[in-house]
C-alpha positions in Angstrom: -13.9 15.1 5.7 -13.9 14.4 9.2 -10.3 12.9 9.5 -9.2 16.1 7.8 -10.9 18.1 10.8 -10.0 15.4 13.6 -6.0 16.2 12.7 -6.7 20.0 12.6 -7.6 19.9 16.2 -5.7 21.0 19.0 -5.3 17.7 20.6 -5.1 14.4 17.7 -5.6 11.5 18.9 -4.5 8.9 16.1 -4.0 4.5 16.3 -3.6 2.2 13.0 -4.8 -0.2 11.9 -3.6 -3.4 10.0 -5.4 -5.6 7.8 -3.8 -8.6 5.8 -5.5 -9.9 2.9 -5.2 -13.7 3.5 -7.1 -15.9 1.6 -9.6 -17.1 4.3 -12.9 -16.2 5.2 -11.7 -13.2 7.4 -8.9 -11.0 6.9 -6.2 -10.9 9.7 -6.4 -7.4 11.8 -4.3 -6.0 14.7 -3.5 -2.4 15.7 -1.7 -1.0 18.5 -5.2 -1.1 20.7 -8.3 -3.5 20.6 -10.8 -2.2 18.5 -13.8 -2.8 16.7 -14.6 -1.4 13.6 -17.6 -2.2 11.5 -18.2 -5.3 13.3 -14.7 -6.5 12.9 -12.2 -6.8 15.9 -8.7 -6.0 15.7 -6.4 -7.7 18.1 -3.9 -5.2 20.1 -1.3 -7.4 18.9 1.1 -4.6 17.3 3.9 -3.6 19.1 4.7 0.1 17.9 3.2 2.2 15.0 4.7 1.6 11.9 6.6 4.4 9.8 6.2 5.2 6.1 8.7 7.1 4.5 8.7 7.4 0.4 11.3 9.6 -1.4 11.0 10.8 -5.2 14.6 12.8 -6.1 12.9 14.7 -9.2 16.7 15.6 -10.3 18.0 12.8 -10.9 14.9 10.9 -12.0 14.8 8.6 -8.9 11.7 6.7 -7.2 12.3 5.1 -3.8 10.3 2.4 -2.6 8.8 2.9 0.7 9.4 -0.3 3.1 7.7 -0.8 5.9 8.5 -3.2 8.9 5.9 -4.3 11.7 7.0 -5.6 14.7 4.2 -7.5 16.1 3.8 -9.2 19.1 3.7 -13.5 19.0 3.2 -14.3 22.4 0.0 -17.2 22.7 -3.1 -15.8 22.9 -5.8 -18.3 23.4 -4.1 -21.1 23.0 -2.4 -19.4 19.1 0.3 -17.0 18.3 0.4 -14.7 15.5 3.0 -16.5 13.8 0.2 -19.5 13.4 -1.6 -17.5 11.2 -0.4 -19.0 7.4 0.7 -15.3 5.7 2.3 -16.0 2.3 4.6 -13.8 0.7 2.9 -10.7 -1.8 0.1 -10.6 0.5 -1.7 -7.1 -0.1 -1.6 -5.5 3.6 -3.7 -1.4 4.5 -2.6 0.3 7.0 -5.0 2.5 8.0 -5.2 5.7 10.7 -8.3 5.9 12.7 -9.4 9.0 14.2 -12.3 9.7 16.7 -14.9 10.5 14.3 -14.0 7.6 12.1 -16.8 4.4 11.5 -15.6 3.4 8.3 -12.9 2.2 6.2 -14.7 2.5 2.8 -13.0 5.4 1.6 -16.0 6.8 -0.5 -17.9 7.6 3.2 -17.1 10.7 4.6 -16.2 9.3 8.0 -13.5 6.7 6.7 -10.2 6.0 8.3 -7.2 7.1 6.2 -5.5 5.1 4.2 -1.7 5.5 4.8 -0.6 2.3 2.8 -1.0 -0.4 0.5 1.4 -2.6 0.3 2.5 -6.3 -0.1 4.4 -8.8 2.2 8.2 -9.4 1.6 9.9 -11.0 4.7 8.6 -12.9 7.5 10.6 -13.6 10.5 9.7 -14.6 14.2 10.9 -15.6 17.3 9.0 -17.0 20.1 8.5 -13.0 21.0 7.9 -11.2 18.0 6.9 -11.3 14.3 8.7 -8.9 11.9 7.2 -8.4 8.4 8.4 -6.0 6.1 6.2 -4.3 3.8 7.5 -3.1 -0.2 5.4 -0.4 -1.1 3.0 -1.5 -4.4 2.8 1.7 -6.7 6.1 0.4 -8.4 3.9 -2.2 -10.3 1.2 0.3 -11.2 4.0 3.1 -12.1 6.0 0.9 -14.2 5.0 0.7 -17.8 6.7 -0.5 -20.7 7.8 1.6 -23.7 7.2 2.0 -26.8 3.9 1.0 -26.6 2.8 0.1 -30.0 4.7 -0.2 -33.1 3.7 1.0 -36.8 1.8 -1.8 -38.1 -0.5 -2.1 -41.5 -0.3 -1.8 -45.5 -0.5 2.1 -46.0 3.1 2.0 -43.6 6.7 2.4 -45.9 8.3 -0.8 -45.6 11.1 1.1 -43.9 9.2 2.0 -41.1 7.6 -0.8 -40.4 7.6 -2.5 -36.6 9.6 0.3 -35.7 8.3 2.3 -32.2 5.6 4.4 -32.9 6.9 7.9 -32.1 5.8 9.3 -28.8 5.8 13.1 -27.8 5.1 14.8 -24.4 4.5 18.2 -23.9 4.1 20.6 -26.8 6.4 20.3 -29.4 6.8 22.9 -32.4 6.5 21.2 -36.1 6.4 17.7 -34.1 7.6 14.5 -37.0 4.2 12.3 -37.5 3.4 9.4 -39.1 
């Protein structure tokens, strides 16, 4: 866990990194700093490190969506700007947190950067200056699931309760109703 022992030092020295999973060849990188990682080069193109917040209010049963928003820098560079680069909407985007000791990004190697966010693209907007994207957080789609998920189907099933929700139960529950 070197990241883990990188923070607990007495002096941290932390950047991110941003990779957007466009559907070229490459993926598009930038980070507050150039850097090269794994053979890949990531452009010092972003303005200011990005801030992730996420809320869960267990009382009254509330999840908030973490946005992000990137401010990065779209003056030409080598004859392009960033806002050349073609980034549709719902494009998966890592952020990432690189430490000294870090080589990696796979996150089953021991010396991987962290991964802080995954997240997809929901506003673009620019200026001959800057590029802001926001960033909607992702784990709504994987948290988000759709009950009841089966219903009581088959011949040995009273007509009665038939297609009705099969009954679910969390937790333990004395003398629990079954089918």
């Amino acid at each position: 866990m070197a990241f883990t022992d990188d923070i607990q030092s007495r002096d941290t020295v932390l950047f991110p990194i941003i990779e957007f999973d466009i559907f070229t060849e490459d993926k598009l990188r930038v980070s507050t700093q150039a850097f090269t990682l794994e053979n890949n080069y990531y452009n010092p193109l972003l303005l200011s490190s990005p801030s992730i917040k996420e809320s869960l209010d267990l009382e009254n049963r509330n999840y908030k969506i973490s946005t992000v928003s990137l401010s990065i820098s779209n003056v030409e560079v080598n004859g392009a700007r960033f806002s050349d680069n073609l980034i549709p909407y719902n494009t998966g985007v890592s952020i990432y947190w690189v430490s000294p000791s870090c080589t990696t990004i796979n996150q089953e190697d021991n010396n991987a950067c962290y991964l802080a966010y995954n997240g997809v693209v929901r506003d673009i907007s620019h200026d001959e200056k800057t590029c802001s994207i926001t960033l909607e957080d992702i784990s709504q789609t994987t948290l988000h699931s759709d009950v009841p998920v089966n219903v009581l189907e088959g011949d040995n099933i009273i007509d009665k309760y038939k297609n009705k929700p099969y009954p679910m139960v969390y937790g333990y529950v004395d003398k629990s109703p079954c089918v």
